[in-house]
N, C-alpha and C positions, 0 to 999 in steps of 0.2 A: 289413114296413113299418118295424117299431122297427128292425129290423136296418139300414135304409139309412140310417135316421136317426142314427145311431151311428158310424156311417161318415162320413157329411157332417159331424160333429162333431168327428171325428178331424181329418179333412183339413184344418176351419178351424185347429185346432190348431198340426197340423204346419204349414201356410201361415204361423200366425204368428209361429210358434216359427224358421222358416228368416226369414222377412222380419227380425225382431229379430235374428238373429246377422247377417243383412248389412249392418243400422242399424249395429249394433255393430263391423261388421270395417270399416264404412269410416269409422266414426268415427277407429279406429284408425288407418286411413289418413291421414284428413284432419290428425289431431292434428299439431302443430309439431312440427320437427325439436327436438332438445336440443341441451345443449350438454356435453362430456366433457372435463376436463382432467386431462393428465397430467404432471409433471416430464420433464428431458430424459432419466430413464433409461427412461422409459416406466412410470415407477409414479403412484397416484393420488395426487390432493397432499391430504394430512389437515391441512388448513389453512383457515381462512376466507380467503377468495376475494373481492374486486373486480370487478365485470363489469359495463363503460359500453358500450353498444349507442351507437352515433352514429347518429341517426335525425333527418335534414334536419337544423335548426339545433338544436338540443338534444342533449344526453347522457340516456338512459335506464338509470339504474345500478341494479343489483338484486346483493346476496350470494351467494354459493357457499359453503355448507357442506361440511365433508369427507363425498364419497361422493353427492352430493344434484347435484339436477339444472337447468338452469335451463332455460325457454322463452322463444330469443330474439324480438323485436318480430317483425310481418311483412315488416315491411321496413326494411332500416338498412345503413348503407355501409362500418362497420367496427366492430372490437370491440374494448375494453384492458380487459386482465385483468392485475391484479398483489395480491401478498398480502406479509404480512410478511418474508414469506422467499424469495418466487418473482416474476420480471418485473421488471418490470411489460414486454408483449409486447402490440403493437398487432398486428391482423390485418386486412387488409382484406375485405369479404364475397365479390369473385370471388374471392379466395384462397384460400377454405377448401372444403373436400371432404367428401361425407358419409361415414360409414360405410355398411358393408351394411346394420347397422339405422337408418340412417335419421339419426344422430347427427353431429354434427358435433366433433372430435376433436381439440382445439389441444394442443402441446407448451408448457409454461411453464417456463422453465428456473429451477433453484435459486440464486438470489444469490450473488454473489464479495463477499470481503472486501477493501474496500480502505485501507491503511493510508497518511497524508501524511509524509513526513519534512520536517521543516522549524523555524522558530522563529517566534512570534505566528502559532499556528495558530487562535487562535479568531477565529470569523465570515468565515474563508475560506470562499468558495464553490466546491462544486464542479457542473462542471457538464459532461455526457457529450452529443454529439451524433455519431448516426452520419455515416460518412465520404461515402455518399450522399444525407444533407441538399442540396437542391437550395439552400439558403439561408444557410442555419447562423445562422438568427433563435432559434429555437421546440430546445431542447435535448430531447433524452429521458430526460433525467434531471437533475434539480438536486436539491440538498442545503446546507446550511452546515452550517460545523464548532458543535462545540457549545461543545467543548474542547480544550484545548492538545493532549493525545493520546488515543491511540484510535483503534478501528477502524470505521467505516462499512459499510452493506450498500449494494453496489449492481450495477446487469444485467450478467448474463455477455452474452460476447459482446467487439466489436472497436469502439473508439468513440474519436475526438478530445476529449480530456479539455481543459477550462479550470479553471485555477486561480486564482481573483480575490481579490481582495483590495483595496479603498476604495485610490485613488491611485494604483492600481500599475496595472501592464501584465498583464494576461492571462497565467499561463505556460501555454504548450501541450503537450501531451505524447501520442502513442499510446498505447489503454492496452488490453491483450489478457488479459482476465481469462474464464477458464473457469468453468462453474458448481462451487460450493461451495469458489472456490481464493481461496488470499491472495495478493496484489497489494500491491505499492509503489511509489509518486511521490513524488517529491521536490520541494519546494515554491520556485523561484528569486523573491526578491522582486526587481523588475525597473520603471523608470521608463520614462512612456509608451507607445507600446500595441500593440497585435498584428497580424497577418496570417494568415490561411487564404487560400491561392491555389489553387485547382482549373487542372490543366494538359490542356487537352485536345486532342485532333485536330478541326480542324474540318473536314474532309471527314465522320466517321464518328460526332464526340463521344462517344468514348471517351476513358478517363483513358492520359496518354501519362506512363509511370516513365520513368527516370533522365535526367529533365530537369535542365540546370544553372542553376538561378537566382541571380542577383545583385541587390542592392536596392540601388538608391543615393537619396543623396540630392539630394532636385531644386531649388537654389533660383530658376533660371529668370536673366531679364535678362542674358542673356549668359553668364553664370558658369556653368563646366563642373561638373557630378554628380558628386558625390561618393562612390566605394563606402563600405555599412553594411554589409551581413551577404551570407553567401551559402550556398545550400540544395541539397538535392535530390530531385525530386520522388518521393515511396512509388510502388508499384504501382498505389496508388488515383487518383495523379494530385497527390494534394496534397501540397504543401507548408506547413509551419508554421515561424515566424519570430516569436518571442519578444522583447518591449523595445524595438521601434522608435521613435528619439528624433526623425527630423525631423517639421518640422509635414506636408510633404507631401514624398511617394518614387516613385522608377520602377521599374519590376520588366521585369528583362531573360531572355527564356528561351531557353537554347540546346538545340538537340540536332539529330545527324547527321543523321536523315531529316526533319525539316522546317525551314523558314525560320526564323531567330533574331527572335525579335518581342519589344516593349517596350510598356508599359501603365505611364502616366502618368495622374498625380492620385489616387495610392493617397495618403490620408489618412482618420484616423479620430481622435474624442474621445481622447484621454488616459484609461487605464482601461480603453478597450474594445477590442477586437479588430474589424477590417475584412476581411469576406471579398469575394472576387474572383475571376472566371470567366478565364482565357484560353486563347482556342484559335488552337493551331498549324497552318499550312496548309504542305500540300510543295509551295504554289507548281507555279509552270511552267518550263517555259526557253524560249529564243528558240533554235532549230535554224536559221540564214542560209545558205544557198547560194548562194557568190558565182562566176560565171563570166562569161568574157567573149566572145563570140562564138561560146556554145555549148559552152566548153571551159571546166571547173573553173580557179581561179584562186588557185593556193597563196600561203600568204605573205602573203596580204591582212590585215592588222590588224580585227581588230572590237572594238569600244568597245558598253556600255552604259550608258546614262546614265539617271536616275534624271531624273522629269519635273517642271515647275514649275506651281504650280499659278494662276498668273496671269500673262498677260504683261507686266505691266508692272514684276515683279522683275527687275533686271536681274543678277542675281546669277548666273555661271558651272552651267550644271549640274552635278550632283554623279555622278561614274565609279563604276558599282556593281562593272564589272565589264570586264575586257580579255582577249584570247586574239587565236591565228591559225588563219586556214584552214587544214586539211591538205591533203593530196595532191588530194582528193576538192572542196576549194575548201567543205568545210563546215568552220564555226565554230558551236559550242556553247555557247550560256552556261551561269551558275552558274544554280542556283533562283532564280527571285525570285516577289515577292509579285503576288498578282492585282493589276491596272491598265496602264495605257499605260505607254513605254519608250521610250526616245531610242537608236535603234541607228545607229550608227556604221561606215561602212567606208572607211577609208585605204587607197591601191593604193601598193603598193611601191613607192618612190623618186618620190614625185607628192606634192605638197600639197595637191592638188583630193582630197573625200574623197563622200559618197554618207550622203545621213538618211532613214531610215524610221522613224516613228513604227508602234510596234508594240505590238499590244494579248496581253496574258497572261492566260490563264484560269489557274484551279485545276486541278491536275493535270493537266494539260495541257504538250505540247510544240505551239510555237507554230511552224510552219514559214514560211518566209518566203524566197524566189528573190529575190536581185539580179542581175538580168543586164545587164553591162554591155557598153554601145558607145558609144565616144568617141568626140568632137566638138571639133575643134579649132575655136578662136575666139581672133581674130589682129585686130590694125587697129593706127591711129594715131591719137595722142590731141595738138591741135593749138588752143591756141592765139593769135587774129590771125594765124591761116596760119603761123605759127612751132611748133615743137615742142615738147611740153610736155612735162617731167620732173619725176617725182614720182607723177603723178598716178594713183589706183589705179582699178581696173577689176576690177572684181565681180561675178558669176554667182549670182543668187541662183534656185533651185526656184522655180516657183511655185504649183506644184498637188504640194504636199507631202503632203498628208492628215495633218495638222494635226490634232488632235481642239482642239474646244473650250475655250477659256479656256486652254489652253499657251503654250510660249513663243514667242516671236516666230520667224522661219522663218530660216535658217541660209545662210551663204554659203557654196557647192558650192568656186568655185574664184575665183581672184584674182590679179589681176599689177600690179606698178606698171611706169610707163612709164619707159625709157630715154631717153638721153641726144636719142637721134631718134625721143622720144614714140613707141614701139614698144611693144607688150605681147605675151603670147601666155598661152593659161592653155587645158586640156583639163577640159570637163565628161561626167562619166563613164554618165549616165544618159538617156536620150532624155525630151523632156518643152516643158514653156515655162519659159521661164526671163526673170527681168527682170535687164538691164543697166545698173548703176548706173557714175557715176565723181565721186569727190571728190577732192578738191583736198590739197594739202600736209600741209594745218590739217584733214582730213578733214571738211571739208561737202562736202555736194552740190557739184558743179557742171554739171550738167545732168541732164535729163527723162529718166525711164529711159525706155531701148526694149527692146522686148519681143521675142524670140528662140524659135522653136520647132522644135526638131532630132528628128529621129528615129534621130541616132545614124550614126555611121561618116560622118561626112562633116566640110567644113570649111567656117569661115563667116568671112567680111570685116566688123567693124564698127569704123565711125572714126568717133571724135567731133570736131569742128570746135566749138570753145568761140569764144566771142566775147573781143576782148580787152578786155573791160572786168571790172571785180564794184564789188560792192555791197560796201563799205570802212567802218566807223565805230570808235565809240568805246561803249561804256557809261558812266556816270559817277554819283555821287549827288549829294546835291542840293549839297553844300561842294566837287562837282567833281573829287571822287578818285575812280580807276577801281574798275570793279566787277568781280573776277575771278570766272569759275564762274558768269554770268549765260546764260540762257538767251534768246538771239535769236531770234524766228520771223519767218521771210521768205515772203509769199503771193504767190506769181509760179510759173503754170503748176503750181498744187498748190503744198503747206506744206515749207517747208527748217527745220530749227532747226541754229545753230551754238551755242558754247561761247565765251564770253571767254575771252581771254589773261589773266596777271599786269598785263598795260599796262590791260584791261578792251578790248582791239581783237579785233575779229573782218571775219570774209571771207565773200562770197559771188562765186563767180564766175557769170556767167549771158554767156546770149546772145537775141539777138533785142531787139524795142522791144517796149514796153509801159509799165504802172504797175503800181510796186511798192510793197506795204504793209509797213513792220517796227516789231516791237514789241518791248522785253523784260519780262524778271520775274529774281525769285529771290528763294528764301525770304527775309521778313526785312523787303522790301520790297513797295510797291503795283507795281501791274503800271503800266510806262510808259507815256503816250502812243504812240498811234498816227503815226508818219511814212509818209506819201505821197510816192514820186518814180517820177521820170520816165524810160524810161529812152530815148533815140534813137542812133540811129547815129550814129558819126562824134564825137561830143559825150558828151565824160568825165561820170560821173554824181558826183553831192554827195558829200563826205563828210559821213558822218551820225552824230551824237552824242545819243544814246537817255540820258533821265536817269531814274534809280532814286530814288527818296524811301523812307526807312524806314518800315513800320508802326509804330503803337504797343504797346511792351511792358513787359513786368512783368519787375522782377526779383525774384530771394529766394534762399532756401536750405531745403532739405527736409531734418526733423532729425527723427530716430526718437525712439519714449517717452522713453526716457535723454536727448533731447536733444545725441546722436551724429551727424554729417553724415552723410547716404546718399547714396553716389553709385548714377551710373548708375539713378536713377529717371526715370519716365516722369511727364512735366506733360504735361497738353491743357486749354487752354482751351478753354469754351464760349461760343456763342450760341446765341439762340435765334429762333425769327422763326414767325409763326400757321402759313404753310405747312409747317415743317418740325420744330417743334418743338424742343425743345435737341439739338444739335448739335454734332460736336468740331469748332471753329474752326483750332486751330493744336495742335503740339504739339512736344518738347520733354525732351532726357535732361539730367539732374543732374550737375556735373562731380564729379570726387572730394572736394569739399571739399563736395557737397551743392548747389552754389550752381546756378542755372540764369534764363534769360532766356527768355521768350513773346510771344508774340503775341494781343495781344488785340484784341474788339470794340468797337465804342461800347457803352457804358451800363457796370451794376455790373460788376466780371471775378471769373469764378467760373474753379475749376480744378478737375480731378480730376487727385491723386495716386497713383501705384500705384510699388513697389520695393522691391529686398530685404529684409525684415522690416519691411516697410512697407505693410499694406491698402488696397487699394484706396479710399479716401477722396474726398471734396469738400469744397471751402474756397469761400466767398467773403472776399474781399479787401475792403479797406479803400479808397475811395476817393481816400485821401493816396496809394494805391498807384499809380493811373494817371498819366501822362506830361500836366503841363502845356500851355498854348495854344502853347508854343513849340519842344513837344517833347523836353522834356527829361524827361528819365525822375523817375519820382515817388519814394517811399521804400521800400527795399527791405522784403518781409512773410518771414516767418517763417512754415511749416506745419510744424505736428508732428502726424508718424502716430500711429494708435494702438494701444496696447502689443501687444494680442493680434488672432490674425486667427482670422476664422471661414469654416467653408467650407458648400455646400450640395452634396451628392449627389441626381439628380434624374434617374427613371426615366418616361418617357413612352409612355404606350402612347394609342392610339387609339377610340374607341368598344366597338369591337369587341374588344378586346382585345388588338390585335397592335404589337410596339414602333411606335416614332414614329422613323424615321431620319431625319437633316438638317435638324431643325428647334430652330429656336434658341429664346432669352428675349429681354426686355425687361424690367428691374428697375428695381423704383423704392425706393428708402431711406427711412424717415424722410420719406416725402412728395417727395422729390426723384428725379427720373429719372435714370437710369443710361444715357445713349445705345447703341445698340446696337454703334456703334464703338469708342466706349469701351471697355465690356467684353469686346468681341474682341480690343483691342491687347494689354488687360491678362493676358488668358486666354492670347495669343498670348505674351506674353513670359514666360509659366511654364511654357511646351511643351504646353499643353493646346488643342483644338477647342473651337469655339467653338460648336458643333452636337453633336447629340445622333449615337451611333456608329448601329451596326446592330441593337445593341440596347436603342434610345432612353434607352441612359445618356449623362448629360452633369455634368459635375463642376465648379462653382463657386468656385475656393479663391482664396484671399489675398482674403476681402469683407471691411470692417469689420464689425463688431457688429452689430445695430440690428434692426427690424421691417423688411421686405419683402414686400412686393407682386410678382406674378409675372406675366408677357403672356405669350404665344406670338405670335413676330415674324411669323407670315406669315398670323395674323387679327388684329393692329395696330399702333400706329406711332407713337413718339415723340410725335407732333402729335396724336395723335387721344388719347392717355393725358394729354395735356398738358390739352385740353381736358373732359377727363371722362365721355370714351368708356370703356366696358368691354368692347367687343370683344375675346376674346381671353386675358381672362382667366382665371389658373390657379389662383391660392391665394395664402392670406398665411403668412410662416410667420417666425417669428420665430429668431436666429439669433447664440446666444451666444457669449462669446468660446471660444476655443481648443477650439471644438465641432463638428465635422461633422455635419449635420442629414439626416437622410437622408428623402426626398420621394418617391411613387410618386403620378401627379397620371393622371386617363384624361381625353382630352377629347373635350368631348359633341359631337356629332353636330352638324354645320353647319348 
């Protein structure tokens, strides 16, 4: 019995004596990993040690002793270790690996020496930021000089060094320092400020090397850019560009495998340096196959035209690109950038030509079959039964495929009449087509008719005019003629003609009825309305339509020095409850500064904008308005103000993601900034008036002042006029020759 007792005494033992070593072994387990640092030769660093754990919003920083171990928090998203001699080396927590035993293992490299060449080195700053900063805000390293010489420690490794210096421009430099090696930059003292431009693919957004970049300087209103500097992109993608004098620059980037592209509204503070993203696309091409009857068709000319982006520009499209079919009756275009395309094909020895609006993707070739079968279209153009000559006869597409908001639709083919009002023209596409004819003076002179061919066939259309038209004069109110007047005539749908130098214009028409015409032109109220009659047999009135001038301001726009600015842009405003202030009229400066408007009843306010001239508002003196008799009042005087300021303004969404195509609404000083307004103005510096793709959008040439911010499409000149705050974004105030830079998220609808 003692003997089993002795036994069951044992067992408790050994029971507790194994339970205790498994307390034990998985205490061991459980315990936190450590943390082990080494220099880059792989030796321990006998150094006090820095070690900031980022754990949520705070830093948890605890020492490293030489040889000694730390335990990091349980949980944190990155780690910087730096000591007097070593790092400083941020890690992030997936990044790091454990050892076998359980450690965690970081390399901290040994500090490079770096020395500045230069003269007034003290209180230079220096400041290191790697080359994949997605930002180039927040540097990895800053310092200032202490002293005129001597040498600095700082991280080995590969980094974009800035050299600052109070009033100066950024110098930028690569700086490739190894651990424990000496290094030297040399310090250029440089007026106004810098550039970091990242060059990327934007199919892949990878950095694209030996890009060629050119900066120029942009002052916008018509006047052509000026080349400043020109660069070439590293391996990394980037480019640096040291000392840039204008207030605001464009940056052009070329290279063989992608489209050459440009980025406008690069400006920055005086002092600071501007970094900038742009990415290259390889674009598409347009591949056309032109044939006709089945069979390839060499020799065909093809045109690509660059598209417009309203139709009411009547401005020529702009030729990106010209070639001819081969054998094969295929035509190739160059690259071009993603969007619509105005393609073009002229048939050999023929004036009638063939339009396809044609859409480009990204990397992409864009195929596209013309196949042609022509359509003769032949008549007589007559008249009072007599023969008309002169008169032209016109083929226009009508189901073009058009994309939205482009230019207006294109005439296929065209003939004027002969001697025995005979025409003949070939359109080369099966389709409908509307048949227009005007007259000498090119108006209208009758109703189109409408034509629909499917090609290889011939068709009779004869117009039989009446012999009468609608005959007047324009005049103003002292009875001198109005040249460049705009006539509308409403008979069987809307005619507009043109005055002559005499102020005469023509309508030819046919059939009875009542006819209404009206004119206008800038400058002037739009005229009454005339009524006539028209019958057969019985000549119709001559008709004499009278213009009366608006009222307007005169003056001259003089920069700070009190120097004439030409070629600025004047708008007057109104304003009224529905719509809030409004550009009324507007108005360019001639060279001597001097310019004439058009104003409202009541006070006349203007806003100014032109070359080294900000955007600005004047209200005028009421000696300035035009007398009960019309006589213009006394000329006012505006002067811009000396320096301009700009706003850089990043918009993302609730959710975080950019804001594309959405504008501002700005108010000054308590005064509103029409949204027209700051589109003309935005427009005449080469800049969008919308935010890009990635809801950046650039503000430059603003005057000075406090500002208030909307988002235009939650509200509206009238509704901010009245003390609605729908819409809005921030105040931010906006000193002279300062670029203010804005990241603004907006909340949820």
């Amino acid at each position: 019995m003692p003997r089993l007792k002795r036994l069951q005494r044992a067992g408790f033992i050994l029971g507790a004596a194994l339970l205790c070593t498994a307390s034990v072994h998985a205490g061991i387990v459980s315990s936190p990993p450590t943390v082990q640092v080494v220099d880059d030769r792989g030796n321990r660093i006998d150094e006090v040690l820095d070690l900031c754990f980022q754990v949520e919003l705070r830093n948890d920083c605890q020492r490293l002793k030489p040889r000694g171990r730390v335990h990091p928090p349980g949980s944190f998203f990155g780690l910087r270790i730096e000591g007097e001699n070593h790092g400083p080396v941020y890690v992030r927590r997936e990044a790091l690996q454990k050892q076998s035993d359980g450690s965690f293992r970081i390399e901290v490299p040994r500090k490079a020496w770096l020395r500045i060449a230069g003269e007034d080195l003290q209180l230079l700053t220096i400041s290191l930021y790697l080359p994949e900063n997605p930002t180039f805000r927040e540097p990895a390293f800053r310092v200032q000089m202490k002293s005129e010489k001597g040498e600095i420690k700082v991280p080995a490794g590969e980094f974009i060094a800035s050299l600052s210096l109070a009033l100066n421009a950024p110098d930028l430099h690569r700086l490739r320092a190894a651990p424990a090696s000496r290094v030297e930059l040399t310090y250029h003292r440089r007026k106004g400020w810098s550039l970091v431009a990242r060059i990327r693919s934007a199919t892949s957004f990878r950095p694209v090397s030996r890009t060629q970049v050119e900066i120029m300087d942009t002052v916008g209103y018509g006047e052509q850019d000026r080349p400043v500097a020109t660069a070439v992109s590293g391996a990394d993608g980037l480019v640096l560009l040291s000392g840039l004098l204008p207030v605001m620059a464009s940056l052009t980037a070329r290279h063989p495998e992608f489209i050459s592209s440009e980025l406008r509204g690069l400006t920055a503070t005086p002092g600071t340096f501007a970094f900038r993203t742009m990415d290259l696309g390889t674009g598409g091409r347009i591949a056309a196959r032109i044939t006709i009857h089945g069979r390839p068709l060499a020799r065909a000319t093809c045109y690509v035209y660059s598209p417009l982006a309203d139709a009411r520009d009547r401005e020529p499209l702009r030729q990106l690109w010209e070639g001819f079919t081969d054998s094969q009756g295929l035509c190739r275009s160059a690259r071009l950038a993603q969007g619509f395309y105005k393609l073009r094909v002229r048939i050999l020895e023929s004036t009638a030509q063939v339009n396809r609006w044609v859409s480009v993707l990204e990397a992409q070739d864009t195929q596209e079959d013309v196949a042609l079968a022509p359509t003769r279209i032949y008549g007589v153009v007559r008249r009072g039964a007599k023969a008309a000559r002169g008169y032209s006869v016109e083929a226009i597409l009508l189901d073009s495929g058009r994309p939205p908001r482009m230019a207006r639709a294109d005439t296929s083919a065209e003939s004027v009449s002969d001697d025995e009002g005979r025409y003949e023209f070939t359109v080369w596409t099966p389709g409908r087509y509307g048949l227009m004819v005007r007259s000498p003076s090119k108006t209208p002179a009758a109703s189109q008719r409408d034509l629909t061919t499917d090609g290889d066939d011939e068709r009779q259309v004869d117009f039989d005019l009446n012999g009468t038209a609608f005959e007047g004069r324009v005049v103003d109110e002292d009875g001198q003629p109005v040249e460049a007047a705009h006539v509308g005539l409403r008979w069987e749908g809307v005619r507009v003609a043109h005055t002559d130098a005499e102020g005469r214009f023509e309508f030819p028409v046919e059939g009875e009825g009542t006819a209404m015409l009206h004119a206008m032109k800038s400058g002037y109220r739009e005229s009454e309305s005339v009524d006539v009659q028209v019958k057969r047999e019985e000549p119709i009135p001559f008709v004499t339509l009278v213009l009366r001038r608006k009222a307007t301001i005169e003056g001259k726009v003089l920069s700070a020095a009190g120097n004439p600015v030409p070629n600025a842009w004047v708008g007057s405003i109104e304003a009224s409850l529905e719509r809030g202030p409004f550009l009324y009229s507007a108005t360019r400066s001639t060279t001597d500064g001097g310019f004439e408007v058009e104003i409202p009843l009541g006070p006349p306010r203007v806003f100014v904008s032109g070359p080294g001239c900000p955007l600005s508002w004047f209200d005028l003196p009421t000696t300035a308005q035009p007398d009960s008799s019309g006589d213009s009042g006394a000329p006012v005087v505006v002067r811009c103000p000396a320096l301009p300021s700009a706003l850089e303004l990043n918009l993302v969404d609730s959710t975080g993601k950019p804001l594309p195509h959405a504008g501002v609404i700005i108010r000054r000083n308590g005064t509103i900034v029409p949204g027209s307004v700051l589109a003309t103005h935005l427009q005449l510096l080469g800049l969008p008036a919308e935010t890009d793709g990635t809801g950046h959008l650039v503000l430059a040439g603003l005057a000075p002042g406090e500002y208030e911010l909307y988002l235009n499409t939650r509200s509206s000149e009238s509704a901010i006029a009245i003390g609605h705050r729908q819409g809005y974004l921030s105040e931010v105030s906006l000193p002279a020759l300062q670029t203010t830079e804005l990241q603004l998220t907006l909340p949820p609808e």
